[in-house]
N, C-alpha and C positions, 0 to 999 in steps of 0.2 A: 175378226180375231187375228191376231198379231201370232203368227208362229213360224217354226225354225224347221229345217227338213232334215236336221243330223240327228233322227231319233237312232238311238244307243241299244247293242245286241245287248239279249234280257235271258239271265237263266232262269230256270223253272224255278218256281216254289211251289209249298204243300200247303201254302194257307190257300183257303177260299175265299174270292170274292163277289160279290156280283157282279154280273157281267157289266152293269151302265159304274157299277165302283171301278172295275179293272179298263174300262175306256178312258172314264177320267183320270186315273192314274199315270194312264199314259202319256196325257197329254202335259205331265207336268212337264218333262223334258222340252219343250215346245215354247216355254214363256220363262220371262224371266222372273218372274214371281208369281207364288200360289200359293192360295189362301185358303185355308181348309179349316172349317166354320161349321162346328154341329155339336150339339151338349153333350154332356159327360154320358161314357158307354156304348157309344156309338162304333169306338174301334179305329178313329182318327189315327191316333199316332202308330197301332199296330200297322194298319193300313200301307200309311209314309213308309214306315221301316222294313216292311217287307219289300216294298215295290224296289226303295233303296237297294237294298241286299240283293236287290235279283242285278243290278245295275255294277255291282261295287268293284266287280273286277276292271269294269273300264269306264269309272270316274271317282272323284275324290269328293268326300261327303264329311262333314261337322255338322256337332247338333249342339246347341246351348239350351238348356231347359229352365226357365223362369222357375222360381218359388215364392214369388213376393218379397224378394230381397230389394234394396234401394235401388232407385231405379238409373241412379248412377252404375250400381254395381252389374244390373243387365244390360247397359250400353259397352261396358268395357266388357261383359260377352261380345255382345255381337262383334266389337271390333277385334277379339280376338280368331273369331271366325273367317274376318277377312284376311286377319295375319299370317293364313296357310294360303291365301291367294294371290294379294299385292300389298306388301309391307305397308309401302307409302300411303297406297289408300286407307292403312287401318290407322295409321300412325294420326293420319288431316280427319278419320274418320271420329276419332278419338274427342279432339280439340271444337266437333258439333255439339257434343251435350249442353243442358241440355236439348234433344230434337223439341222446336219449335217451328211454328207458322216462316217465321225470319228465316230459321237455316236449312227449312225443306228443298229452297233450288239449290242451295249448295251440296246438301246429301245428295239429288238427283245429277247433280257436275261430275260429284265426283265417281258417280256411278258411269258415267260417258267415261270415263276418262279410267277407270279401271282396267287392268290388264290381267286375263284370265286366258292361260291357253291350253288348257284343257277340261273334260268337263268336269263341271264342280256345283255340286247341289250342297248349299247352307241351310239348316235349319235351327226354324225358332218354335220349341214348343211349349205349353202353356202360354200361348201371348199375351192371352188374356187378364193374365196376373202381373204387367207390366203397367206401371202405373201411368198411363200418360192420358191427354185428352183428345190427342188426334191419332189413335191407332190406325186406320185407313189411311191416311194421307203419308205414315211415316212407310206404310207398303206400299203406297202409290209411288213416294221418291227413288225407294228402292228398285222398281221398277224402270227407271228411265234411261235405261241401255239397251245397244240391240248388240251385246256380244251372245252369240249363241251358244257359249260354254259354261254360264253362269247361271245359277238360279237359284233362287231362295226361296221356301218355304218357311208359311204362315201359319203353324196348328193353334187351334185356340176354340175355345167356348163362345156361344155367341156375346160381341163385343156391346158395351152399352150402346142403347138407340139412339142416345143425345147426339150420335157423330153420325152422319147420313154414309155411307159407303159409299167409295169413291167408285165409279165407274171407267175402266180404261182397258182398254184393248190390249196392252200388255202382260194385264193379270189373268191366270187361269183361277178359276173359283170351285171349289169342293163346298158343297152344304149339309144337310139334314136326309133330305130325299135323298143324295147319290148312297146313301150308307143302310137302306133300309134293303133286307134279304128277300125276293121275290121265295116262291115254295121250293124252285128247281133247286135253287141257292141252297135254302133250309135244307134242304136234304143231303147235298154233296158234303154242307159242312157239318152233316152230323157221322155223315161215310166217316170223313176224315179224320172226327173225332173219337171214331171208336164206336158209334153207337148204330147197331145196327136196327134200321124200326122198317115196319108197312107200312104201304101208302095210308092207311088210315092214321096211323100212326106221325107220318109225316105232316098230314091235315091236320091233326090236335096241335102241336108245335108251334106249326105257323099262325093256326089261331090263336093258341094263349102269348104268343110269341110276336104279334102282332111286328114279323121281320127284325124285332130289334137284336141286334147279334149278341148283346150280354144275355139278354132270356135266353135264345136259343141254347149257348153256351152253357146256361148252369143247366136246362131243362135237359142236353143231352147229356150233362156229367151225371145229374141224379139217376139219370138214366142208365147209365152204364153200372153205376153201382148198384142199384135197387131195381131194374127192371119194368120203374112207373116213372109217370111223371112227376113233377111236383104239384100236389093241385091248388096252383095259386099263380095268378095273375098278375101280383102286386110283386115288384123287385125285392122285397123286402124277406116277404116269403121266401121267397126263391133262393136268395142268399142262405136261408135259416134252414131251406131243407138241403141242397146242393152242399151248403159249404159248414158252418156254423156245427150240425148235427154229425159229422163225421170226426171231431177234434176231439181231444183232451179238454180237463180241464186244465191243465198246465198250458195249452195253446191258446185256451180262450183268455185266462188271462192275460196272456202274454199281449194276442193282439187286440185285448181291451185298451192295454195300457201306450199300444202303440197308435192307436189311434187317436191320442190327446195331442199326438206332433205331427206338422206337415208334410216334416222326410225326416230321416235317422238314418244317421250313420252307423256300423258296425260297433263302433263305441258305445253310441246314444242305445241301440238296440238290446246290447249288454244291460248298460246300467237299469233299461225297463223292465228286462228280465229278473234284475235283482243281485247281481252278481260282475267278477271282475271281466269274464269273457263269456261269449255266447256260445251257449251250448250244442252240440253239433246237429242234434236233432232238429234246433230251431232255426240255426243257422239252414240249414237243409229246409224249412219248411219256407222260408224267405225267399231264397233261390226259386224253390219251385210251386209256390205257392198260387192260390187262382186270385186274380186282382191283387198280385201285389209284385211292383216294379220295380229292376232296377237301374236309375240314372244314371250312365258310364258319366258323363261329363260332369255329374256333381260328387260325384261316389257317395251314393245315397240312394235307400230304397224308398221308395212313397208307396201308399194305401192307395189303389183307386178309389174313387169317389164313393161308389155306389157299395163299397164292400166298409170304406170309413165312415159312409153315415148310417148304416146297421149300427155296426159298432158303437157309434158314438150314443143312437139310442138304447140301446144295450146298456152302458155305462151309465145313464141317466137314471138305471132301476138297480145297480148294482149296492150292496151292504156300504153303508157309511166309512168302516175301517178300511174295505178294499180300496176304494175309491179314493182315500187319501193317502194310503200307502202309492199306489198310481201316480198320483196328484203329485206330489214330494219327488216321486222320480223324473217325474215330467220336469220339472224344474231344475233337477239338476242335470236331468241331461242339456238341457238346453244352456247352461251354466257351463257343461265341459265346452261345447262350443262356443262359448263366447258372448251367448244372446240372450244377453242377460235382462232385457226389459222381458219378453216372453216370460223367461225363468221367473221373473218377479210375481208376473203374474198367475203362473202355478204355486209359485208361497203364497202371496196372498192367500190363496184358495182357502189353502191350512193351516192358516193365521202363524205361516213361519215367517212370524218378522223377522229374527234373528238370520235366518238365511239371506234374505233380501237386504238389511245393512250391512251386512258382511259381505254384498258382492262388489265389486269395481266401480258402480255407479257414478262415474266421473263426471264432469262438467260436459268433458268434450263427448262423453259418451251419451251422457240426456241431451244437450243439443241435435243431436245429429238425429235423436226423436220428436222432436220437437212438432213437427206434422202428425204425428203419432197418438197426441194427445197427451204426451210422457207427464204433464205439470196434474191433469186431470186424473190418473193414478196414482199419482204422489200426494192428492189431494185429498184423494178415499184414505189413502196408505194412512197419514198422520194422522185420520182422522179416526180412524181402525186401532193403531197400533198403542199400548200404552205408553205414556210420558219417558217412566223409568227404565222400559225398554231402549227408548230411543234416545235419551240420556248415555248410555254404554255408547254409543256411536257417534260422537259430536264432529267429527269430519262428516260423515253421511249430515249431519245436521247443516251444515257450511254449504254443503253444496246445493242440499236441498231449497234452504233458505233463497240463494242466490236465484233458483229457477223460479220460486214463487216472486220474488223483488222483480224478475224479467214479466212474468206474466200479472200484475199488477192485483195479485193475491197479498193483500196487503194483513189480511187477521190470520193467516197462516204466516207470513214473513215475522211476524213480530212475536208467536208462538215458538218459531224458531230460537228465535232471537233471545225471547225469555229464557230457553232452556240451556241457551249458551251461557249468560248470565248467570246460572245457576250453576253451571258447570265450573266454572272459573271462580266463581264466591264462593265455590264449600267442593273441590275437586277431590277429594276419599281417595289420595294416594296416585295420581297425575305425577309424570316429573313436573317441574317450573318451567320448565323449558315448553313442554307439550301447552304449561296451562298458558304461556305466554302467547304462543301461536294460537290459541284460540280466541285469546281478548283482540290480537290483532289484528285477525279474522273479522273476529263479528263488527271491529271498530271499522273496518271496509266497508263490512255489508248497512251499517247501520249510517253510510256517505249519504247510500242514497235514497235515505229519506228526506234529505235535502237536494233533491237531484235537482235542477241545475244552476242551482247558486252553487258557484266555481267557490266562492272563501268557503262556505261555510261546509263544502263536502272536503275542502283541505286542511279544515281543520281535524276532519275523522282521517284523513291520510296520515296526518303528520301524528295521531294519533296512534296509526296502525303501527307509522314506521317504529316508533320508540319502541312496541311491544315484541314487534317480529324481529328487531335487533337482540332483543335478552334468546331468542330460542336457537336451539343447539345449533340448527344449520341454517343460522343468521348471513349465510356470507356464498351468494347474497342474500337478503334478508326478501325471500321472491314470497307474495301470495299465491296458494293453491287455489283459491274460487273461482276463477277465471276461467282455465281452461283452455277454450277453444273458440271461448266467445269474440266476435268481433268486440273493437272498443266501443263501435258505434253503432252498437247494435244490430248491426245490421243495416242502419243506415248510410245513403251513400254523400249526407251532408254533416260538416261536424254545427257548422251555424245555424242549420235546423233543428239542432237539440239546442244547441247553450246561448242562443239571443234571445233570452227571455224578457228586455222590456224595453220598449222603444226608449230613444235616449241614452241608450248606457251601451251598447254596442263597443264603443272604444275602452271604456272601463271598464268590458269583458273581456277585451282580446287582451289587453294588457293583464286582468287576473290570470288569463289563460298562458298567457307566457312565466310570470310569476309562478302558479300553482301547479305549472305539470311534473318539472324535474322533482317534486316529491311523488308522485304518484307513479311516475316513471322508474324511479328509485325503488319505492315500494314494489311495482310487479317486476322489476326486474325487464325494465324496457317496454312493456305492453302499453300502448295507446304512444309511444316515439312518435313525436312531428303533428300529432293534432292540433297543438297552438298553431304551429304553422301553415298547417293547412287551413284550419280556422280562419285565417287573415288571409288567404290566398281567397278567400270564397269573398271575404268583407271588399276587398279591392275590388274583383270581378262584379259584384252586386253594384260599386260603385262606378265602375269603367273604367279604374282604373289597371289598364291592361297590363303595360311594366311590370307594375308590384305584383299584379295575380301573376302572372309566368315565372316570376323571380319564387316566391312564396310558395306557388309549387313545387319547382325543382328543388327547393330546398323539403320541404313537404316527402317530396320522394326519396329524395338520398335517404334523409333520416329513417324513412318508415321502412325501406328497402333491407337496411344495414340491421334494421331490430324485426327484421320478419313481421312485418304490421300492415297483412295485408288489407283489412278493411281503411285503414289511414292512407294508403299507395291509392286505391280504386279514389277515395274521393279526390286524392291529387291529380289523377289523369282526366277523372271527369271535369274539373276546371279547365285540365288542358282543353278538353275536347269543345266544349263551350265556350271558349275563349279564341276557340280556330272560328266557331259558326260565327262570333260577334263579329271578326276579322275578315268572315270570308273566304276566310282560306281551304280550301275543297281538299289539298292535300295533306294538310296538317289534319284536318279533322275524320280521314281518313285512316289516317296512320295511329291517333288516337285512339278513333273506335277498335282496330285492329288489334290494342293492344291490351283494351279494356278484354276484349274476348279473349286473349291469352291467359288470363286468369281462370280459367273456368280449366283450362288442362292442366294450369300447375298445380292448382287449389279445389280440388274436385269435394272439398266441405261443403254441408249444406247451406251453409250461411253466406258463404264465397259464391256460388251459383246463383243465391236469392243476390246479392250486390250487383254481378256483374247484369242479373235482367233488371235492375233498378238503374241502373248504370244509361243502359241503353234504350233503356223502356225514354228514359228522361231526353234521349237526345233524340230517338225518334220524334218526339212530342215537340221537339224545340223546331224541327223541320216539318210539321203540320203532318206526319205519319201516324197513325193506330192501327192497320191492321199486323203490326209485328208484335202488337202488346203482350205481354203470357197473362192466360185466362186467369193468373188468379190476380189480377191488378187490375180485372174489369168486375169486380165485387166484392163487398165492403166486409162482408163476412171471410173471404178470403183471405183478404189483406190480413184481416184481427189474428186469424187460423197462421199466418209466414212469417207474418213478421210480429216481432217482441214489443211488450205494450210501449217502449220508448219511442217505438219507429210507427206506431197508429196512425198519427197526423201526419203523419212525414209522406206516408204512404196513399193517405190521402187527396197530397197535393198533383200528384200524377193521375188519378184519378179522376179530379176533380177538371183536371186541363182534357183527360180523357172525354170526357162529357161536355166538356165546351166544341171540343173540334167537333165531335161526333152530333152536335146538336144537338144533344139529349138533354134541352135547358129544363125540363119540370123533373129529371131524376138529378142534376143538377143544383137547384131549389131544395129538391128533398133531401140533399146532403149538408146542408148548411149548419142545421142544428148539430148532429151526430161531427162534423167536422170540426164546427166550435167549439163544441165538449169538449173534445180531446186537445186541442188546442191551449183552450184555456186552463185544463185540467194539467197539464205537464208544464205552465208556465212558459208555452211555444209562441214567440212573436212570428215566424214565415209562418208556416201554415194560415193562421187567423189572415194575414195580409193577401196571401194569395186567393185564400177563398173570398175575401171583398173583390178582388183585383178580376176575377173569374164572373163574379153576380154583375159586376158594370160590364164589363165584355157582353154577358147575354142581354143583359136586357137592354141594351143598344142594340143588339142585333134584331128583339123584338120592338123595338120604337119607343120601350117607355122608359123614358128619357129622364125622370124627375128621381124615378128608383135608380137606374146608371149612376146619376148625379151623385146621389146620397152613397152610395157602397165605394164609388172612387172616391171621393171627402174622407169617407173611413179610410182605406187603403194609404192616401195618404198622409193622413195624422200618423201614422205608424211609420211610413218609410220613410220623409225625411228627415226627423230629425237624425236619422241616420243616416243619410244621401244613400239609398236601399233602391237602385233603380231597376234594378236588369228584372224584375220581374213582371215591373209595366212594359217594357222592353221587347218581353220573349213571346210577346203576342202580337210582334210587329204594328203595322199602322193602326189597329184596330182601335187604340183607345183616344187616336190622335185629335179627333176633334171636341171628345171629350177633356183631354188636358189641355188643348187651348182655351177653352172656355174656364178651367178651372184655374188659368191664369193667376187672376186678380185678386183670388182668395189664400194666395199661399207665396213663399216666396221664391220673387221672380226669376232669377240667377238659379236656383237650384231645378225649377221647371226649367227651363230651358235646357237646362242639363241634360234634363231627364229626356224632353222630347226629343232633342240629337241624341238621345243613346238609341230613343225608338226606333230615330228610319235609322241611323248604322247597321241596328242588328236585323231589320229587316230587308236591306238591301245584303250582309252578308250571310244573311241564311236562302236568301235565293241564289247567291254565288254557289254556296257553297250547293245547291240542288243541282245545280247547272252542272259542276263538276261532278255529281255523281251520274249525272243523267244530262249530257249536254243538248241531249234533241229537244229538251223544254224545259222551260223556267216557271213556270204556270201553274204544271203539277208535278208533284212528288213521283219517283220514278214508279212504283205500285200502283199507286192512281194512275198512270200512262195506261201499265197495262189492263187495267181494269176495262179502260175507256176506249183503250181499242180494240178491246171483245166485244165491247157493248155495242160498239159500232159496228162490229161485224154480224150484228143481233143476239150474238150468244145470248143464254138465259141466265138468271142469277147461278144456276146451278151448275152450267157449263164451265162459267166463268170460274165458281169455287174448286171446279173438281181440277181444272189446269193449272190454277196459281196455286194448289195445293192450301186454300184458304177456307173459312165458314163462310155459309151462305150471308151471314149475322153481316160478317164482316163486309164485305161486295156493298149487300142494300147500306151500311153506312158510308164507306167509298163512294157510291155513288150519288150520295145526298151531296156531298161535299165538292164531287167532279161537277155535278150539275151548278154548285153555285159558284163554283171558280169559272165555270165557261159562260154563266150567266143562259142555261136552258133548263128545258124543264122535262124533258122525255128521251129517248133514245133515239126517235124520231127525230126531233133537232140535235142529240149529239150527231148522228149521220151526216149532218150536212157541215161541220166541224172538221178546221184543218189544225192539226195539233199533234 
């Protein structure tokens, strides 16, 4: 156990604890992080805050409390907790989101390198409601300082199993057993309650009470009021004789209705009551109420658990009218606050459409749910709400439409679509103006049903633009459908959506230069520079270096100058792949460095999903997976992040995913589901890479005749496009395959193709070199993997130090073993490298 000997003078307090609770307690000052892990009721966060308090005169203490807010928005907590400690570190601390397997040693750097000179305990409570998948690891990083003045704590619910608990000398750990009241306990803290009983009395307690300190607690309030106990075992009871049975009904409804929200504000708390301000009684009953908190750092009060699911049972026997009276307020309190998907879904409840089109539901505001399920609510919603209802709202109709067109809801887009239709052919009193914006709307939305035939979606552009010229604030004549969406969906290639058929590639790039300045026009600069960048990708596909460097920076000026940052991220990722072709360790350095500056300036959900596509993509080109984010290692994941345009797209990382990693029969199993989407959006990459992907494996497993046939496939598709860099970015792998495939294709354009293969595979080991000069061999991750394993560490050792999944190491290590040509640990031992 790793501890510090500046334990900190402590003044008294009147809460009680157990005595093995108040040993632990102690030792938080001792470590630089603790974790304090036991289910709801147990007295956790009391516990912290007290021990704190006894501490507060002499150190400096912050608390950030999670509510299931984006989990953007509890990283810019945390880093504003470092903000009272070292600016700089919160500033770099900032520019990690989001925390992944990749930027765990750099959280853990910057935690060395923190400057803390007096003592300072941070806390994170609720942790548990922070959405992430490696919650141990990101306290693991946290941990990796030995300033003695620092520390952070962990409050939280026990965290999901799927993540094994990191073990580390660093962390001090609170559980379940430190928080359970021995009898001695029971008794002091019924003294201090007020309740004074006899030893037999104290023995009944402890047994119905089985040490949990919420029973104790309500059994000694019923007690002080009534003289008995409560006779009931069940928490539920206990709530209903303690607490429940002493109110009003004015109080019970009150916190019937408060307990439909996760916290409330003084505002929200009002509007549940019914009224413009809260009543002083209530307000008073809030303050001092039994399970009911309040959040200084959120300025909000929350329901403890155990006292909002009475409640919430309660509510589920309550009269139909109360209930929806309830219902309606819940909705709109959460409306004054802003959070308005929630609020919709308290209308629904009580089929107030009419509240729910009338709230703000913007583009950029359903994207940003898009994780959330937002299309799948919206999809009950239209199906729920009447036509003519939904008619009165043909802007909510625009937007809506557009979420269904992204998620590939194609009999609800066109439902939409109808009703716009209607709206515009018989508009009952519309200015001209309004109905003109709406034909020109729908004439956008209705582009992309020819999605990616470039003329004939610019024919619905040039369509749109005539309509949105006639309406009032024609100048410029900007679409509202948009938003907040990337142009490219999310994707981080623009020639992965629009090279739909082999052969015509040049007679795409050139409609793409032809047909964007009307579309450009029409949004008002949205998608700037994607021709160009477009043709930055077609060069680079070809090797042709010049032009792709030239085509980007032009790519970037444009998209810079019109705020177009999904169109910028695909231009820097040419850069960056254009350094690996070359070799150049430093350029592709300064690339990546730059790709990840987006993620601080751009903290959108869509702009975070780019920039791990981004990188996920050049990890992959340097024979890397353990930096992948878990949701691009599965296929439902992918469907669940990204918008049905980017499916395929999303696929093709994937698919290289499971090549590296050997996983050739799940591999196999993606073939068809890969195709589909491919074929089904009119995608030439995708379809090519996943041929390009089936002859890599099964080369690797010897059967040679299936290789043959899937590179044949592969390329009928890419030359007539001279489309090489994808045979390319798998280094030598395919090389004796495409010598043999020679004779059957033409010969000048093969030859092309195999010098682009050893190029880029002599410059993607440059560029290894330069990130990691001690080997050329393996990737710098694989180094360390393998010189744990050399040292015998266990898979688990190894995971809990590189701050990685076990998952991950056993596939590291299939792939160390066949880069060094062994086959155990055993013979990597005997390995200089």
């Amino acid at each position: 156990m790793r501890e510090t000997e500046n334990r900190l003078p402590r003044s008294e307090t009147t809460f009680v604890f157990p005595q093995r609770l108040s040993a632990r307690l102690d030792g938080i000052s001792a470590f630089p992080v603790t974790i304090v892990e036991a289910p709801s009721g147990f007295g956790k966060t009391t516990a912290v805050r007290e021990f704190l308090k006894s501490l507060q005169h002499n150190s400096r203490q912050s608390w950030y409390t999670c509510f299931g807010e984006h989990p953007s928005k509890v990283w810019e907590g945390v880093c504003r907790l470092f903000g009272n400690v070292d600016i700089d570190v919160a500033r770099r601390l900032k520019e990690l989101f989001p925390p992944t397997v990749e930027t765990l040693p750099d959280i853990a750097e910057l935690m060395r390198e923190c400057r803390c000179d007096a003592a300072t305990f941070l806390v994170i409570d609720n942790y548990q409601l922070f959405e992430s998948p490696i919650p141990y690891h990101i306290a693991h990083a946290f941990s990796a300082h030995s300033n003695p003045n620092l520390h952070m704590l962990f409050i939280t619910q026990p965290l999901p199993t799927f993540e094994i608990a990191v073990q580390d000398a660093n962390i001090h750990r609170l559980g379940t057993r430190d928080f359970f009241f021995d009898r001695e306990n029971t008794a002091r803290l019924c003294r201090t309650a007020g309740a004074r009983m006899t030893e037999k009395e104290i023995d009944r307690i402890q047994s119905v009470s089985e040490g949990w300190v919420s029973a104790i607690l309500l059994q000694a309030s019923n007690y002080i009021e009534t003289g008995a106990f409560a006779d009931a075992r069940d928490m539920d009871a206990l709530v209903e004789t303690a607490i429940w049975n002493r109110m009003t009904g004015e109080e019970h409804e009150f916190l019937l209705g408060l307990s439909l929200l996760d916290a409330f504000s003084p505002r929200q708390a009002a509007i549940m009551a019914g009224g413009p301000t809260l009543p002083e009684h209530l307000l008073k009953m809030l303050k001092n109420g039994f399970f009911i908190s309040y959040i200084a750092d959120k300025g909000v009060y929350s329901l403890h658990s155990i006292l909002n699911d009475y409640l919430k049972q309660r509510f589920e026997n309550q009269p139909r009218e109360f209930a929806e009276i309830m219902i309606r307020r819940a909705g709109a309190a959460c409306a004054a606050a802003s959070d308005y998907f929630p609020a919709a879904q308290f209308f629904s409840r009580v089929r107030d459409y009419g509240a729910i089109l009338s709230m703000p539901l913007t583009t950029s505001y359903l994207n940003e749910q898009k994780e959330k399920d937002i299309v799948g609510f919206l999809e009950r919603f239209v199906g729920e709400c009447p036509e003519q209802t939904l008619q009165e709202y043909p802007f909510a109709l625009l937007t809506f439409a557009f979420q269904f067109m992204k998620s590939g809801k194609r009999a609800l887009f066109s439902q939409m679509v109808r009703l716009l239709r209607a709206i515009a052919d018989a508009p009952s009193g519309l200015p001209e103006s309004t109905v003109s914006r709406i034909r020109g709307e729908t004439a956008l939305l209705l582009s992309f049903t020819e999605f990616n035939d470039i003329a004939k979606m610019s024919a619905y552009h040039r369509e749109a633009l005539l309509h949105l010229n006639m309406s009032e604030d024609a100048d410029p004549p900007k679409t509202v459908v948009f938003g907040s969406t990337p142009w490219t969906f999310g994707v981080a290639s623009v020639l992965c959506l629009y090279w739909s058929k082999s052969g015509e590639l040049d007679t795409e790039l050139a409609l793409m230069g032809e047909c964007m300045p009307w579309y450009v026009k029409l949004s008002n600069g949205h998608g700037t520079g994607a021709d160009s960048v477009m043709r930055a990708e077609a060069c680079l596909y070809r090797g042709e270096e010049t032009e792709a460097e030239a085509a980007s920076h032009k790519a970037l000026y444009q998209a810079r100058s019109a705020r177009q940052t999904s169109i910028s991220l695909c231009a820097e990722l040419v850069l960056a792949r254009l350094a690996v072709l070359r070799g150049d360790g430093e350029a592709y350095a300064t690339a990546r460095k730059s790709l990840c500056g987006y993620r601080k300036e751009f903290p959108e959900r869509s702009v975070v999903r780019m920039v791990e596509l981004c990188l996920a993509s050049l990890d992959l080109l340097l024979g890397r997976t353990e930096g992948i984010p878990d949701w691009l290692r599965d296929v439902e994941s992918i469907k669940k992040t990204l918008y049905i345009q980017g499916h395929a797209c999303g696929l093709i990382l994937y698919g290289k995913l499971l090549l590296l990693e050997k996983r050739f029969p799940e591999l196999y199993g993606l073939t068809e589901p890969a195709m589909e989407f491919a074929y089904g959006m009119n995608y030439e990459l995708p379809r090519l890479c996943q041929h390009i992907y089936l002859a890599a494996a099964y080369t690797e497993e010897g059967r040679e005749d299936e290789a043959e046939n899937h590179l044949s496939r592969a390329l009928r598709i890419a030359l007539p496009d001279r489309i090489y860099l994808p045979f390319a970015e798998l280094g030598t792998t395919l090389l004796p395959l495409l010598e043999n495939a020679k004779a059957g294709f033409n010969m000048k354009q093969m030859n092309s193709l195999i010098a682009l293969c050893k190029r880029h595979s002599s410059g993607a080991a440059s560029v290894r070199r330069h990130l990691d000069p001690s080997t050329a061999l393996l990737t710098p991750r694989e180094r360390e993997i393998a010189l744990l394993a050399k040292e015998r560490c266990s898979t688990r050792e190894i995971a809990s130090r590189l701050f990685i999944s076990e998952n991950t190491v056993k596939s590291a290590l299939k792939i160390i073993y066949g880069k060094l040509e062994v086959h155990s640990k055993n013979e990597l031992a005997t390995m200089d490298f």
